[in-house]
C-alpha positions, 0 to 999 in steps of 0.5 A, spaced: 475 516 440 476 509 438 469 504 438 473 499 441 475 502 448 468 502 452 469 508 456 463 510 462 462 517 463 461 520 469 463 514 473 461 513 480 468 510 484 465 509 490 466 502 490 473 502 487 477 505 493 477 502 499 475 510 503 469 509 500 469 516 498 464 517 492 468 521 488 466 520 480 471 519 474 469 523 468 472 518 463 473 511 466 476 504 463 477 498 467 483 495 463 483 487 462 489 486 456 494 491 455 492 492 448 486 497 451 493 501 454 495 502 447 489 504 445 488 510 449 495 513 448 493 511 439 487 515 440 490 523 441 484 526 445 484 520 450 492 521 450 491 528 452 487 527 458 488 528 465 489 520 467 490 516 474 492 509 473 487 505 479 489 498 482 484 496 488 484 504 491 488 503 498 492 507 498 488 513 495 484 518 498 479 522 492 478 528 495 474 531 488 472 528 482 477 527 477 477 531 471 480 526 466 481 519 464 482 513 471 484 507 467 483 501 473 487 496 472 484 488 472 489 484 469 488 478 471 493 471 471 498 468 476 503 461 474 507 458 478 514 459 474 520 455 472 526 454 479 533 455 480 537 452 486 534 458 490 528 461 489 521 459 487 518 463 482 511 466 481 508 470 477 501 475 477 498 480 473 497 487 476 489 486 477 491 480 482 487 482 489 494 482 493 491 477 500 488 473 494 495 472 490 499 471 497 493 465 499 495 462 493 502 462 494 502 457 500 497 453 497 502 452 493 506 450 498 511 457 497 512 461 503 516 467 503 509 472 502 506 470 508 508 476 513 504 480 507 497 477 508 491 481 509 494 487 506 489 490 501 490 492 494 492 489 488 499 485 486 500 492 481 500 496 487 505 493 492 511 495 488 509 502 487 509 501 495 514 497 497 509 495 501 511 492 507 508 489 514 511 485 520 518 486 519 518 484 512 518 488 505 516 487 498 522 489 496 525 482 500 521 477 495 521 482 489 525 479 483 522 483 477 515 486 473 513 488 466 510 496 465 508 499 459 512 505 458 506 510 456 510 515 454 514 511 449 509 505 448 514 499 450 513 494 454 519 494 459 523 490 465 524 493 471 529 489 476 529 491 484 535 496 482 532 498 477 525 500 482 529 504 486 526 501 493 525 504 500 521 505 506 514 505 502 518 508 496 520 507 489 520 509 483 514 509 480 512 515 485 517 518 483 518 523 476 523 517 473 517 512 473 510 516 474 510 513 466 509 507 468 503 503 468 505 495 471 502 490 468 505 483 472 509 482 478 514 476 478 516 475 487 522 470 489 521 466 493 525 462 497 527 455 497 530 455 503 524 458 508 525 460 514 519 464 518 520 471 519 519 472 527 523 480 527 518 483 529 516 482 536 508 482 536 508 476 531 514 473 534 509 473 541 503 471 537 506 465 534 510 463 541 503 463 544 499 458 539 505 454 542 509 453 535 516 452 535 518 451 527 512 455 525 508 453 517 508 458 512 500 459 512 502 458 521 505 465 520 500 468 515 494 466 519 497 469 526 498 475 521 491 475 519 489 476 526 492 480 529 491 485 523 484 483 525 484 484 531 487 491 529 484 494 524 478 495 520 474 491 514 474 497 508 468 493 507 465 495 513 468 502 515 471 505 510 480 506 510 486 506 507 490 503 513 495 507 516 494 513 514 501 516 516 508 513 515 512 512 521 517 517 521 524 517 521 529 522 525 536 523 526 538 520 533 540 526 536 533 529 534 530 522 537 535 523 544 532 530 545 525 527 545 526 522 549 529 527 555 522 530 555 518 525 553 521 518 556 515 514 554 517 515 546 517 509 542 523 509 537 526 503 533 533 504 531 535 504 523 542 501 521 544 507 519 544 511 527 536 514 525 531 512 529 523 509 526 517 513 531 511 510 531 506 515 528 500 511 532 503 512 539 505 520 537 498 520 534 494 517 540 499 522 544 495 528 542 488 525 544 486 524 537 485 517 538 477 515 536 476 522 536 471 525 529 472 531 525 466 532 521 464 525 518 472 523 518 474 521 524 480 516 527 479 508 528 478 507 536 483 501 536 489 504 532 490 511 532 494 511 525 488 509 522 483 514 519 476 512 517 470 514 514 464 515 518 459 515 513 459 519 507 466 523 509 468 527 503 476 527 501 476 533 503 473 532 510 478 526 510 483 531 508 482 537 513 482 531 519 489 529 517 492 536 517 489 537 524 493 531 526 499 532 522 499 540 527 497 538 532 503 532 533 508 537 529 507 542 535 508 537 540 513 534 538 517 538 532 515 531 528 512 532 521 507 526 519 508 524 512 501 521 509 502 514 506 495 514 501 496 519 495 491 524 495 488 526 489 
């Protein structure tokens, strides 16, 4: 192996994913210049390994140690980039904390990412997720990013065609793109800047503090309560956020429940289907604030499960398959999980 790649052996990554769960890594290299990822795939043994590809750990649930090589990602820098008639652009390195990088944008007097607040991770991840909150996606501010291509060893550009993105979907999460380790993430930002007040919780909220041509850090700051008031610090009580995806049915599926279950929230897509909200058919079957060993679901949201104190992956695991049974009986609905379990 080569001397200059500092691996840690047996490395504990408690505090490297946001569940909290002490899982270890059998090799572990905390990234910081793309030359450290060149000299992995140079190194035949290193190459060879098991690897996973690390950003902030808030999508991920460990449910065992990890028998290979985790390369964190901690790639640092962001710019302001030259603009067009447009958009504002800016640019941040993979390692970027997310909510950081969205602060930074407004202080710079951008807005465009502000309904992304508070959303934890890092800016690497949030293609990967196409993450989204409050009515708006990455997808909507993403204009381009680099990657190294670990089977090729090229640096390549990926536009937002080329990224594939759908709900909390893209490439990178398919088999076309799993090779691909993102190094920096160029957003659009527009020039003309209007709020983005389509979901109707922010809209109420904004409406409340009286504002009637809301700031772009205005619009951040309700984001951030809301998502105060509603989920859990990972510092405090260990999460992954929303633990399931909303799932989407055809109408007549949704036509159906709604005959049986007249109370079903549903949200029509563009294209006839309909969104459920996964919470409310969670909370439906009484899991809401419930425990399953030391896993249980957070009291005041029940699409959030959470680590009571020393959960294992595997307790974590067992309590979302209880869930997923018990909605799938009551109402024929599968509930996809959002974090990768690994």
């Amino acid at each position: 192996m080569q001397s200059h790649i500092s691996l840690q052996h047996q490395f504990s990554l408690k505090h490297l994913n946001t569940f909290g769960i002490d899982a270890r890594a059998q090799h572990y290299l905390r990234v910081t210049d793309e030359g450290q990822l060149r000299a992995v795939l140079a190194d035949p043994a290193l190459a060879a390994l098991p690897r996973l590809v690390l950003g902030g750990g808030s999508n991920l649930l460990l449910c065992a140690d990890f028998p290979g090589l985790v390369l964190h990602i901690a790639l640092e820098g962001k710019e302001v980039l030259p603009s067009d008639a447009q958009h504002h652009y800016v640019r941040a390195a993979a390692g970027e904390n997310w909510h950081a990088f969205v602060q930074w944008t407004l202080a710079q007097g951008l807005g465009g990412l502000e309904n992304l607040s508070l959303i934890p991770g890092t800016v690497g991840a949030a293609p990967i997720q196409n993450i989204g909150a409050y009515g708006a996606e990455t997808k909507d501010v993403f204009h381009s990013l680099r990657a190294f291509d670990t089977v090729s060893g090229d640096i390549v550009t990926l536009d937002v065609a080329a990224c594939r993105f759908a709900y909390r979907d893209s490439i990178f999460k398919q088999a076309a793109g799993k090779q691909l380790i993102i190094l920096e993430v160029t957003f659009a930002l527009p020039k003309a800047w209007q709020p983005n007040l389509r979901y109707a919780e922010l809209a109420t909220a904004v409406q409340q503090q009286g504002w009637t041509a809301p700031t772009p850090q205005q619009v951040a700051d309700t984001v951030i309560a809301i998502r105060r008031r509603k989920l859990p610090d990972p510092a405090e009580i260990g999460n992954a956020g929303s633990f399931f995806k909303n799932p989407v049915v055809p109408g007549e599926q949704c036509a159906r429940l709604l005959a049986q279950f007249p109370e079903l929230v549903h949200h029509r897509q563009a294209d006839g289907s309909e969104k459920l909200a996964a919470g409310w058919l969670i909370d439906q079957c009484g899991w809401k604030g419930k425990s399953l060993g030391r896993a249980g679901v957070y009291p005041k949201q029940a699409l959030v499960l959470v680590n009571n104190g020393g959960a294992t992956g595997a307790e974590v695991q067992a309590l979302a398959a209880a869930i997923q049974a018990d909605v799938q009986a009551r109402y024929g609905v599968r509930l996809e999980p959002e974090p990768v379990f690994v």
